[in-house]
Backbone as CSV, one residue per row, in Angstrom:
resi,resn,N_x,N_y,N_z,CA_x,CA_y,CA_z,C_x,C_y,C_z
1,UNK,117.601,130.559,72.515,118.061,129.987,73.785,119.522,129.574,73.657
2,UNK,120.447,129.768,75.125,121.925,129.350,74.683,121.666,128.026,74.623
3,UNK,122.855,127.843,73.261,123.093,125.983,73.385,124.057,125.633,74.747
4,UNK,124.050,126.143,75.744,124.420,125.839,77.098,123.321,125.363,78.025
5,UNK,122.265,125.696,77.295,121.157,125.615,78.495,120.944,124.694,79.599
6,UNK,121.627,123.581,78.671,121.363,122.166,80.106,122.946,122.168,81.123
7,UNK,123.809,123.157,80.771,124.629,123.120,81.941,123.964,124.146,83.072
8,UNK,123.935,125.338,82.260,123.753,126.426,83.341,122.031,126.291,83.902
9,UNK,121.647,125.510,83.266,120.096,125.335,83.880,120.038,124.485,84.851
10,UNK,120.941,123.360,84.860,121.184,122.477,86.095,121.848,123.282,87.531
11,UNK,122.843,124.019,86.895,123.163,124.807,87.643,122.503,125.732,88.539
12,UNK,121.900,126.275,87.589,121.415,127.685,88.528,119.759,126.927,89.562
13,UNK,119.378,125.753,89.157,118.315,125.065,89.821,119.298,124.547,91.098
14,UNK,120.532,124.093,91.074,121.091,123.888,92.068,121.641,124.762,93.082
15,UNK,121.978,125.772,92.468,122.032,126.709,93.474,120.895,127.517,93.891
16,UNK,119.865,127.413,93.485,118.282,127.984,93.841,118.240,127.012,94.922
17,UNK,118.463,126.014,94.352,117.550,124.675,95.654,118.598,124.416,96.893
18,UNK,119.999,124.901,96.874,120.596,125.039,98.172,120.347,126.211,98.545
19,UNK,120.368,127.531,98.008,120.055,128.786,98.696,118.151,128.329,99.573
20,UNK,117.314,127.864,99.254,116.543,127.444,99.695,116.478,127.041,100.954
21,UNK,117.420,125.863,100.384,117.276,124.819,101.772,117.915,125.682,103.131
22,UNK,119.236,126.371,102.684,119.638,126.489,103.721,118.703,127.856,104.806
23,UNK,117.925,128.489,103.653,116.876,129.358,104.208,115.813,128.812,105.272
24,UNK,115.026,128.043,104.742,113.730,127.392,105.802,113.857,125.701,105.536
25,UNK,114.676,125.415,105.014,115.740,123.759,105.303,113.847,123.333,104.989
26,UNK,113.528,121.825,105.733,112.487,120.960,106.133,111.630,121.927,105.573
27,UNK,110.986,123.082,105.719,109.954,123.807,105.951,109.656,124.238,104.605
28,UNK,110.351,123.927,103.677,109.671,123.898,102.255,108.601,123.488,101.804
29,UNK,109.175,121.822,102.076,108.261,120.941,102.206,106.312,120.999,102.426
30,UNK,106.397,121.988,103.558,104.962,121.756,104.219,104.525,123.100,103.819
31,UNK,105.681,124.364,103.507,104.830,125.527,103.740,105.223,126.587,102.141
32,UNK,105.804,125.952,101.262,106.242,126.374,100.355,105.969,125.749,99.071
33,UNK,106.598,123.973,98.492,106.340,123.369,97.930,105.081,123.221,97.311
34,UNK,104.680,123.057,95.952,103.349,122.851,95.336,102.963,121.487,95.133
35,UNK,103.846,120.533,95.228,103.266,119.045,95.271,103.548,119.127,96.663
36,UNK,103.589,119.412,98.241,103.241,119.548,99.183,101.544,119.683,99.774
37,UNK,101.786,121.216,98.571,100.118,121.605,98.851,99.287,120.712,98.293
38,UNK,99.810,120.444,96.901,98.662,119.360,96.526,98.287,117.500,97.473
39,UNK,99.206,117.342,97.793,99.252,116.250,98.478,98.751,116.432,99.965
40,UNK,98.435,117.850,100.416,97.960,118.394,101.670,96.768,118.183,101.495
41,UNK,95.879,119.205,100.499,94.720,119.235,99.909,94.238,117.933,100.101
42,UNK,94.587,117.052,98.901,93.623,115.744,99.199,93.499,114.538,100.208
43,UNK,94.595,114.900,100.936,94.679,114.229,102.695,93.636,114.523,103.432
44,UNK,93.181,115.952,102.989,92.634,116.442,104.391,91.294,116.561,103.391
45,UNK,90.960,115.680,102.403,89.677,116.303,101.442,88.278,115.041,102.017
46,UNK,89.302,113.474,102.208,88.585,112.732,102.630,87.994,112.482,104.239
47,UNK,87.020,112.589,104.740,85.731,112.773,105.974,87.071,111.766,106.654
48,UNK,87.557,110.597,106.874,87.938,109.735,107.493,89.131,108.577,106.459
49,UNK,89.854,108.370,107.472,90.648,107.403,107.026,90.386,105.913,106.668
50,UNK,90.664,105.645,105.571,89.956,103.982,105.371,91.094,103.147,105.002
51,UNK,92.186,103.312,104.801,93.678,102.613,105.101,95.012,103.063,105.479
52,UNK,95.381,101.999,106.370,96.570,103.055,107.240,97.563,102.072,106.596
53,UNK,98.674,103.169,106.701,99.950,102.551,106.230,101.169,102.969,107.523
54,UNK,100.724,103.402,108.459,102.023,103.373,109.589,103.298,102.508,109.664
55,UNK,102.659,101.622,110.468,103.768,100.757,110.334,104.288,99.778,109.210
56,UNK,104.179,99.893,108.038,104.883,99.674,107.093,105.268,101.315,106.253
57,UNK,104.418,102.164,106.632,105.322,103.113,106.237,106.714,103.406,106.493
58,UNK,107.193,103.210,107.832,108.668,103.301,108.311,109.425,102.874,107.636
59,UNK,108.970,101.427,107.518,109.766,100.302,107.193,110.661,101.074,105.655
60,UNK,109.818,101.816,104.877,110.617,102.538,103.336,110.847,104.477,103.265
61,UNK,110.451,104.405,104.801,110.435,106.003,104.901,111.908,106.603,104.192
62,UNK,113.088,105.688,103.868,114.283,106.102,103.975,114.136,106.024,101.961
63,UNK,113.185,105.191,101.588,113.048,105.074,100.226,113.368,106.416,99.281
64,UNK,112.661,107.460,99.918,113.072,109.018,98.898,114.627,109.209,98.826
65,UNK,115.405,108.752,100.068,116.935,109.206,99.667,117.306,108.385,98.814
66,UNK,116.859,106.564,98.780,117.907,106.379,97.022,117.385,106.790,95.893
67,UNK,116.198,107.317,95.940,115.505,108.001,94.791,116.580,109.141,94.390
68,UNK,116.896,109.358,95.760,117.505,111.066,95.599,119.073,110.658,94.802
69,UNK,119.776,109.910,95.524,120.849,109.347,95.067,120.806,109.079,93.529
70,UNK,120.158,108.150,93.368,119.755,107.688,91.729,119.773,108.955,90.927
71,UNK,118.284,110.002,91.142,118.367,110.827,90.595,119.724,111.666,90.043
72,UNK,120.544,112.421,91.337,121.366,112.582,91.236,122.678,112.107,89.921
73,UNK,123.096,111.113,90.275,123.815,110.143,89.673,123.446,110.622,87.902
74,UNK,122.384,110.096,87.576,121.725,110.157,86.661,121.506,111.156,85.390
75,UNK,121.048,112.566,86.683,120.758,113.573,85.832,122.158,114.645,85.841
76,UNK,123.342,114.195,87.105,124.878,114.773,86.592,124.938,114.077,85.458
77,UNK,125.173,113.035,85.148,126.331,112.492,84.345,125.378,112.735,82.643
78,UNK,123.660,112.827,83.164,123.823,113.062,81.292,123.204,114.415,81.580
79,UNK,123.136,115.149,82.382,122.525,116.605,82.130,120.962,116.961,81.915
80,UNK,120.704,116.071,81.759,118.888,116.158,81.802,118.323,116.211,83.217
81,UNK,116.855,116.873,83.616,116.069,116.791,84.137,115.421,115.222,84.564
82,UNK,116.438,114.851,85.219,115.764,113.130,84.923,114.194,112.655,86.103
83,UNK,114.119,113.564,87.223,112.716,113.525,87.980,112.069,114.125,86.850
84,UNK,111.948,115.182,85.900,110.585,115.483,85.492,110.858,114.757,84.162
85,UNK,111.884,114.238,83.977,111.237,113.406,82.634,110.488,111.349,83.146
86,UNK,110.894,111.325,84.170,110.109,109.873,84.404,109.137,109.659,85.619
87,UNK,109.425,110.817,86.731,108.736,110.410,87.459,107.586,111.334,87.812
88,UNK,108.030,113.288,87.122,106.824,113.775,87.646,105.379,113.854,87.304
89,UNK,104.611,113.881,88.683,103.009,113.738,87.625,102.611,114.851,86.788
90,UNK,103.341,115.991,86.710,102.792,117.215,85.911,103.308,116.622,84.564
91,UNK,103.556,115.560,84.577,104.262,115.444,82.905,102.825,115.017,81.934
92,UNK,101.667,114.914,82.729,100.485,115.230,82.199,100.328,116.291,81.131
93,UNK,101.133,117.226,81.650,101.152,118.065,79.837,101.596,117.885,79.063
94,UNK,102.961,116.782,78.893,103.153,116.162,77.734,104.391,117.100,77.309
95,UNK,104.828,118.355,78.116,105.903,118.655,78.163,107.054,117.929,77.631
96,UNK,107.386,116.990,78.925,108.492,116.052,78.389,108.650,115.221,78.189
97,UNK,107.626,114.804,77.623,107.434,113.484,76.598,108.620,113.145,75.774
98,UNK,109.275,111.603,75.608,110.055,111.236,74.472,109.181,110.944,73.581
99,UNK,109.501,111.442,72.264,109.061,110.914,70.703,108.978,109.143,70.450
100,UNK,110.468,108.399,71.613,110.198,107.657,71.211,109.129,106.541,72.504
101,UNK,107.771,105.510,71.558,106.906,105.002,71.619,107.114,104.133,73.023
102,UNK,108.364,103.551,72.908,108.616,102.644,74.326,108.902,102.954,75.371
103,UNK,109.609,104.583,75.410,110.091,105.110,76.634,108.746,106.406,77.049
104,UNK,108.026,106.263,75.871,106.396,107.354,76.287,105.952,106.365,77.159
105,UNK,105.544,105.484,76.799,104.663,104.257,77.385,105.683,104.260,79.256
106,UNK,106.621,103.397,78.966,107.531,103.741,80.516,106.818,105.080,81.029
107,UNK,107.500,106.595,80.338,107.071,107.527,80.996,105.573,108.043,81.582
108,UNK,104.571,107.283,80.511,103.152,107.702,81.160,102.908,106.749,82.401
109,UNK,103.656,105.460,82.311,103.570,104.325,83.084,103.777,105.100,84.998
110,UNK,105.107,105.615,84.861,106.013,106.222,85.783,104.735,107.583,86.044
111,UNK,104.691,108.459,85.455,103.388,109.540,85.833,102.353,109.366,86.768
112,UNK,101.642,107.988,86.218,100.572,107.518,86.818,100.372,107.033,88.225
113,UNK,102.087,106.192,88.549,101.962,105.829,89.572,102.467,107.248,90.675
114,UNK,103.369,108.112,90.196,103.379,109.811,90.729,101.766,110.107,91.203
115,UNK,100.936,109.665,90.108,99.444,110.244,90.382,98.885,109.593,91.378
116,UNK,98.866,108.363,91.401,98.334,107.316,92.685,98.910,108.177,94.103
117,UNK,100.423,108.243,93.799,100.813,108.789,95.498,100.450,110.517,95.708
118,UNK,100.465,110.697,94.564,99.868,112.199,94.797,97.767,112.676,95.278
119,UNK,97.540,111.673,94.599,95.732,111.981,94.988,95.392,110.856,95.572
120,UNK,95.329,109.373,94.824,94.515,108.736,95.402,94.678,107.762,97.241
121,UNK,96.031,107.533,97.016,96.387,107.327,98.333,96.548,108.462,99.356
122,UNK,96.559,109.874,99.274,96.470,110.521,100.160,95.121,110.599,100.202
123,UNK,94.078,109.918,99.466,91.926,110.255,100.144,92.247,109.339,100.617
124,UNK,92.583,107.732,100.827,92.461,106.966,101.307,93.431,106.970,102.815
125,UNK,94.537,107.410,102.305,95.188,107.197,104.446,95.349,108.596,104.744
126,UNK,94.570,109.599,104.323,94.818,111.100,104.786,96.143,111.280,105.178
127,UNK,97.185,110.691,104.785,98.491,110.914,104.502,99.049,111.911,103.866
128,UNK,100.296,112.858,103.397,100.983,113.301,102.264,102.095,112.081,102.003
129,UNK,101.198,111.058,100.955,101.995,109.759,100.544,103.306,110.229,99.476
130,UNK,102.920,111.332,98.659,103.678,111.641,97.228,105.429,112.249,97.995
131,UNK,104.925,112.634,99.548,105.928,113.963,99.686,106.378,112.437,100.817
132,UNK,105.631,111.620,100.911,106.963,110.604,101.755,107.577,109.673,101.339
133,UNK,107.103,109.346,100.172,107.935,108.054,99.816,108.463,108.054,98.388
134,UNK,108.142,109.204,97.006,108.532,108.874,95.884,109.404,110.549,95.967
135,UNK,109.324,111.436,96.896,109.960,112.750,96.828,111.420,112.893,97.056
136,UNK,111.955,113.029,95.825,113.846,112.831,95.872,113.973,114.727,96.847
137,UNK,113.020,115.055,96.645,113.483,116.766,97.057,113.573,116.956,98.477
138,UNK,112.329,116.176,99.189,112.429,116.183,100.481,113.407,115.583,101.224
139,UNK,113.942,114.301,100.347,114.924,113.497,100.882,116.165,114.918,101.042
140,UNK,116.366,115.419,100.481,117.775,116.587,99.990,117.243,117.527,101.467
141,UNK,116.000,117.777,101.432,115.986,118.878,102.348,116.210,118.139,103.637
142,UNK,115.807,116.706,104.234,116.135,115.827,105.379,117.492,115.975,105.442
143,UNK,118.708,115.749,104.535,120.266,115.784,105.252,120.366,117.419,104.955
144,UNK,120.121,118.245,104.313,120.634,119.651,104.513,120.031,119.683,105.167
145,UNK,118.913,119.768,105.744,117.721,121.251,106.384,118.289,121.392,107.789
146,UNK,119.238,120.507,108.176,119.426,120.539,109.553,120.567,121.702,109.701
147,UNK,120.957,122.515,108.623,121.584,123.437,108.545,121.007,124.810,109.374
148,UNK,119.504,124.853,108.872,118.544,125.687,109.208,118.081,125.409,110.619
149,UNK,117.909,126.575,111.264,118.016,126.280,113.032,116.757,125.812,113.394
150,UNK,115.945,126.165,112.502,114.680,125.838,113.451,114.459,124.081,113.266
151,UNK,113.918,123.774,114.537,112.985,122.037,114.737,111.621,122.353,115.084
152,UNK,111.485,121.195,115.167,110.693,120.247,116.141,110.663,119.308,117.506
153,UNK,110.940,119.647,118.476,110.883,118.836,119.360,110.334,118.555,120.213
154,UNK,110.580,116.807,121.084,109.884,116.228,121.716,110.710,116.178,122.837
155,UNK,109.607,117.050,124.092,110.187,116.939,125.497,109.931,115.620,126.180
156,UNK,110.558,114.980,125.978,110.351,113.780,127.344,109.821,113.780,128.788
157,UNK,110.103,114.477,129.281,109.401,114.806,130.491,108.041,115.037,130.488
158,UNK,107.922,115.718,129.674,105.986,116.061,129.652,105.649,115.084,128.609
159,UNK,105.985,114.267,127.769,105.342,113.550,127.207,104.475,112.349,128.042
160,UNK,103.435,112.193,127.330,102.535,111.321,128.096,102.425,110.005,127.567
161,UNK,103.346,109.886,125.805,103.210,108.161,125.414,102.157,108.063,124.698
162,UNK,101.421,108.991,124.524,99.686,108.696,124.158,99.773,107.969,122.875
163,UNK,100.764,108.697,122.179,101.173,107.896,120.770,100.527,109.230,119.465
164,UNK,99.596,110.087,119.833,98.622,111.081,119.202,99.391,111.646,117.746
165,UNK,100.578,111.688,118.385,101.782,112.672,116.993,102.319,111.552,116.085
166,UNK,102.476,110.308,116.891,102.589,109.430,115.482,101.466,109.325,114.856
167,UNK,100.575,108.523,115.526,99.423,108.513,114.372,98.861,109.671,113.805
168,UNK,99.273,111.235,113.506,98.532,111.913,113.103,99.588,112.537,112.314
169,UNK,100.839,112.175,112.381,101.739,113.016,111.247,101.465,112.730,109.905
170,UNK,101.133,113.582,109.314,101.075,113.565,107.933,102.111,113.181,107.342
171,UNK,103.793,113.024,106.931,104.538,112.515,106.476,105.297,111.211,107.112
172,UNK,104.747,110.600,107.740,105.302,109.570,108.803,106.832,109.982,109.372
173,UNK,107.356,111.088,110.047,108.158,111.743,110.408,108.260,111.384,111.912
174,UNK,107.602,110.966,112.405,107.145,110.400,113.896,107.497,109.143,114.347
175,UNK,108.762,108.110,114.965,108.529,106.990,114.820,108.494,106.578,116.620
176,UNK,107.718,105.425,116.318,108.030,105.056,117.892,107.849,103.578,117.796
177,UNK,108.769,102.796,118.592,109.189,101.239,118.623,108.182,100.144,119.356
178,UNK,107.386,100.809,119.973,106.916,99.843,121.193,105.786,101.111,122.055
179,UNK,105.087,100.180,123.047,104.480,101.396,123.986,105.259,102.061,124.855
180,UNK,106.557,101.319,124.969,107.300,101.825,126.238,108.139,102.980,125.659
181,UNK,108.726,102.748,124.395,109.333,104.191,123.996,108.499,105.488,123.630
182,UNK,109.366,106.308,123.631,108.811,107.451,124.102,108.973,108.170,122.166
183,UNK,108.087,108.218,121.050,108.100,108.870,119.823,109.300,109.386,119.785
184,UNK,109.761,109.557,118.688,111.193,109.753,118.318,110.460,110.870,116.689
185,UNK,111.875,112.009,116.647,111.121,113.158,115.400,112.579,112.843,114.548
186,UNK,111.943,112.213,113.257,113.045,111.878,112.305,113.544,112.787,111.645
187,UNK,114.307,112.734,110.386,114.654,113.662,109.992,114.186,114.781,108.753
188,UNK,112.695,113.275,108.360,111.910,113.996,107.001,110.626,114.619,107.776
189,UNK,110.765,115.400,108.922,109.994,116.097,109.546,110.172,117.689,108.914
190,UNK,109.021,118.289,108.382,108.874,119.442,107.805,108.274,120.754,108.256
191,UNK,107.932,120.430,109.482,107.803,121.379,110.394,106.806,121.869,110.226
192,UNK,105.494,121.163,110.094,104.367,121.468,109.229,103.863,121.992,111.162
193,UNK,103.831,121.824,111.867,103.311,121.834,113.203,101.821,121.198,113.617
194,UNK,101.507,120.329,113.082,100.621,119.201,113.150,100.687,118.828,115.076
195,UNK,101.773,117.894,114.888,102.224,117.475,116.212,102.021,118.184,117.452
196,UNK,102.420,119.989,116.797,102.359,120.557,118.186,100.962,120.877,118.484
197,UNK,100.383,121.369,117.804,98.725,121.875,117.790,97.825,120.402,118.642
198,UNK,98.338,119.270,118.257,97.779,117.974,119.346,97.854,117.088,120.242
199,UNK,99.080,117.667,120.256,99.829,117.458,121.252,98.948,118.112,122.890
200,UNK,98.559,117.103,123.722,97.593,117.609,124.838,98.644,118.126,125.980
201,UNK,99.775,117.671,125.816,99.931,117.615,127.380,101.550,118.678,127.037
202,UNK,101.283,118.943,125.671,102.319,120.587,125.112,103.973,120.043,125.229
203,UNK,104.570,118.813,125.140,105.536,118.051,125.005,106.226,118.436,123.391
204,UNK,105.402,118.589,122.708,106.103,119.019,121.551,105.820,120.478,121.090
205,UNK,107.486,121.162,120.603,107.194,122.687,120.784,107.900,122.828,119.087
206,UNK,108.239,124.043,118.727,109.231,124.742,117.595,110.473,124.959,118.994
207,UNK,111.639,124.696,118.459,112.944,125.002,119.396,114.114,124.903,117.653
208,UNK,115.126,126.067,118.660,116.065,126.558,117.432,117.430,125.680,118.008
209,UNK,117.243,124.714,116.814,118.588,123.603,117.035,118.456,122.780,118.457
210,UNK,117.267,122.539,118.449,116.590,121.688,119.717,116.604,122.121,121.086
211,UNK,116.696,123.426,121.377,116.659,123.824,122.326,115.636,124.737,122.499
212,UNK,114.832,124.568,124.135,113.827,125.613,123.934,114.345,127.171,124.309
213,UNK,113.058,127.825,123.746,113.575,129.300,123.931,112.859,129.872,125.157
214,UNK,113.136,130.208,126.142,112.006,130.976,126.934,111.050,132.218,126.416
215,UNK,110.391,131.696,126.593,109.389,132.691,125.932,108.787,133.649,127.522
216,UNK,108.584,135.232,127.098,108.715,136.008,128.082,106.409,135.632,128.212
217,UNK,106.192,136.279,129.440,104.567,136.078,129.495,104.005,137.123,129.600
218,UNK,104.913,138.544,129.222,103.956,139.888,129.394,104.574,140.507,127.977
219,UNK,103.456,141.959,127.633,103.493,142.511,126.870,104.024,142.294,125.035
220,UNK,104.403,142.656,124.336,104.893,142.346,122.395,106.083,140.626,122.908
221,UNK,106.577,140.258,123.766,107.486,139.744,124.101,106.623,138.192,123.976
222,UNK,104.923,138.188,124.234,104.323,137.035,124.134,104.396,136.410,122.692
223,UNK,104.366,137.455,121.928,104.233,137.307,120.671,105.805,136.491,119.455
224,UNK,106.679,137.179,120.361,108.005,136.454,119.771,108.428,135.197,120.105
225,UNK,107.534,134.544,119.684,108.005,133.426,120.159,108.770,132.778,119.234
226,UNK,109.519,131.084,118.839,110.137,130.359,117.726,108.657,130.307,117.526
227,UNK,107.781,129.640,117.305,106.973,129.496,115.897,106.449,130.438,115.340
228,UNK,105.992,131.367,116.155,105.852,132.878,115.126,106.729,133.139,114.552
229,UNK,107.654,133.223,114.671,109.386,133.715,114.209,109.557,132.985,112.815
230,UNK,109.286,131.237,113.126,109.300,130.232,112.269,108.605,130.667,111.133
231,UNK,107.265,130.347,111.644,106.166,130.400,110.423,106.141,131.345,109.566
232,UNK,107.030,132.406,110.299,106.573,134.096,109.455,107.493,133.765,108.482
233,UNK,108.758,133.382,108.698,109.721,133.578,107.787,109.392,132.392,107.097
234,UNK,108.993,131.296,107.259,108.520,130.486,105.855,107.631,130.746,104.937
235,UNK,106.291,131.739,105.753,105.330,132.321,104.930,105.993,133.745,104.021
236,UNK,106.994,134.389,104.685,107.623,135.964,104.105,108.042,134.725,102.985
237,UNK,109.461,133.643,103.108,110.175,133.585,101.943,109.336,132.847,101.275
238,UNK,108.017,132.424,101.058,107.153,131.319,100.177,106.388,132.590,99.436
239,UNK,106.234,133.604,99.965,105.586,135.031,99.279,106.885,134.988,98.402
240,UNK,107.736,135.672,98.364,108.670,136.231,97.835,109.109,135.542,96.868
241,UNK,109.521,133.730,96.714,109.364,132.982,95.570,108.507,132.602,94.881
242,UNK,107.365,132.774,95.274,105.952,132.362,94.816,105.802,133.658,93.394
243,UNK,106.140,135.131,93.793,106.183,135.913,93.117,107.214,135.887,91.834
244,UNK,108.045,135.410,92.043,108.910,134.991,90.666,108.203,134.044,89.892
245,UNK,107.356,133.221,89.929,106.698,132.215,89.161,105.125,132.735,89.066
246,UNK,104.632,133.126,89.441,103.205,133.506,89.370,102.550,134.563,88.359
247,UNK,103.655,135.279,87.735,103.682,135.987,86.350,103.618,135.239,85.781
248,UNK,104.985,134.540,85.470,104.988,133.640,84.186,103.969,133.023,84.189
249,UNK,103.555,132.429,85.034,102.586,131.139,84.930,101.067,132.215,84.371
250,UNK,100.921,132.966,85.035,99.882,133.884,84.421,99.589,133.417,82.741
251,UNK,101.078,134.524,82.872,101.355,134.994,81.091,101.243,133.903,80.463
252,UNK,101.735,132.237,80.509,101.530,131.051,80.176,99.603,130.450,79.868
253,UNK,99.106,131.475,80.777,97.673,130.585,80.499,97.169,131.754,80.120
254,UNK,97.395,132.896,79.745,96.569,133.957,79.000,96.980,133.757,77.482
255,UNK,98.153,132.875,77.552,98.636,132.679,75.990,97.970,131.645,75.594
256,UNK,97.824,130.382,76.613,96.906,128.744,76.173,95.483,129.463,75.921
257,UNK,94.998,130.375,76.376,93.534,131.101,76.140,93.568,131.496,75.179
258,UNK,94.484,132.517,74.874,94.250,132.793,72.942,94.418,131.600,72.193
């Protein structure tokens, strides 16, 4: 391996993770990401919700960007991986473990509570808790992704107030002040399309840079719409990177088998 590895490895992860963002921006998050899926999975594993965290969720929704900041800061100035050496839960393999005894202990310490927001609080508030409040990545994709054209938005006019899209967003991306305001779509919204699918009264759509698109009502023309358009190209580019890692990872557990 070059003894460069921790420059050009920081590197080339940084330019992977802006070529990304600026591809499907937000939409990583919900339709790409693997601590996404996992934090999807066990939201939706428990029959019913038995603690809500709404309105104190807001209150730290902004918490992932000084994570992100910190991180940052951190892993420029000494060159290390500093999210997967303290905070991620895959460090369960022991990967990147320090040798030394006081900073293992910290690091399994730091894992565990990764594990709480990754499984056990998403059975309990059918939330994705891991991807809203300890995720430095999503925070990165919230100020870039707005690069990437596609949204989410909320028509005012047809909205009815019901409140349905806050209480049912999976990343608390939804905020609203009072009964009289009308839900507001923040910026760690991932375009998972939750909102629109329950949305009764069809107030919230996919629109490119917040504007709607007319969509035609006869013949192949029904079919082009922004969220087909959307979804395809998050599902085409989540195929297409998924395939760069899905060898290795193969070849990795046919080797732990021998």
């Amino acid at each position: 391996m070059s003894s460069n590895w921790q420059v050009w490895g920081v590197l080339s992860l940084s330019f992977l993770w802006l070529f990304i963002t600026l591809i499907i921006g937000r939409a990583w998050c919900s339709w790409t990401c693997f601590y996404g899926g996992i934090d999807e999975l066990f939201s939706i594993c428990a029959p019913k919700k038995t603690l809500s965290m709404n309105k104190m969720a807001l209150k730290f929704r902004n918490f992932p960007m000084l994570l992100l900041v910190i991180f940052l800061i951190i892993s420029f100035s000494s060159m290390l991986p500093i999210f997967c050496l303290w905070l991620c839960p895959f460090k369960a393999s022991f990967s990147f473990m320090d040798n030394n005894s006081i900073i293992r202990a910290l690091q399994i310490t730091f894992m565990f509570i990764g594990v709480i927001f990754l499984i056990l609080l998403p059975l309990l508030t059918k939330k994705r808790t891991f991807c809203s409040f300890l995720c430095p990545f999503g925070a990165w994709q919230a100020f870039f992704g707005r690069f990437n054209p596609f949204r989410i938005s909320i028509f005012e006019d047809k909205c009815l107030n019901c409140g349905v899209c806050v209480e049912k967003c999976p990343v608390f991306a939804i905020s609203k002040n009072n009964s009289d305001t009308k839900p507001k779509i923040l910026d760690y919204c991932n375009l998972c399309g939750v909102c629109v699918d329950l949305c009764g009264s069809k107030a919230i759509e996919y629109t490119v840079f917040g504007f709607k698109v007319p969509e035609s009502e006869k013949g192949l023309g029904q079919l082009l719409n922004v969220r087909l358009i959307a979804v395809l190209s998050f599902l085409l580019f989540s195929g297409v990177l998924g395939s760069f890692f899905v060898p290795a990872a193969m070849n990795d557990l046919i080797e732990w088998i021998k």
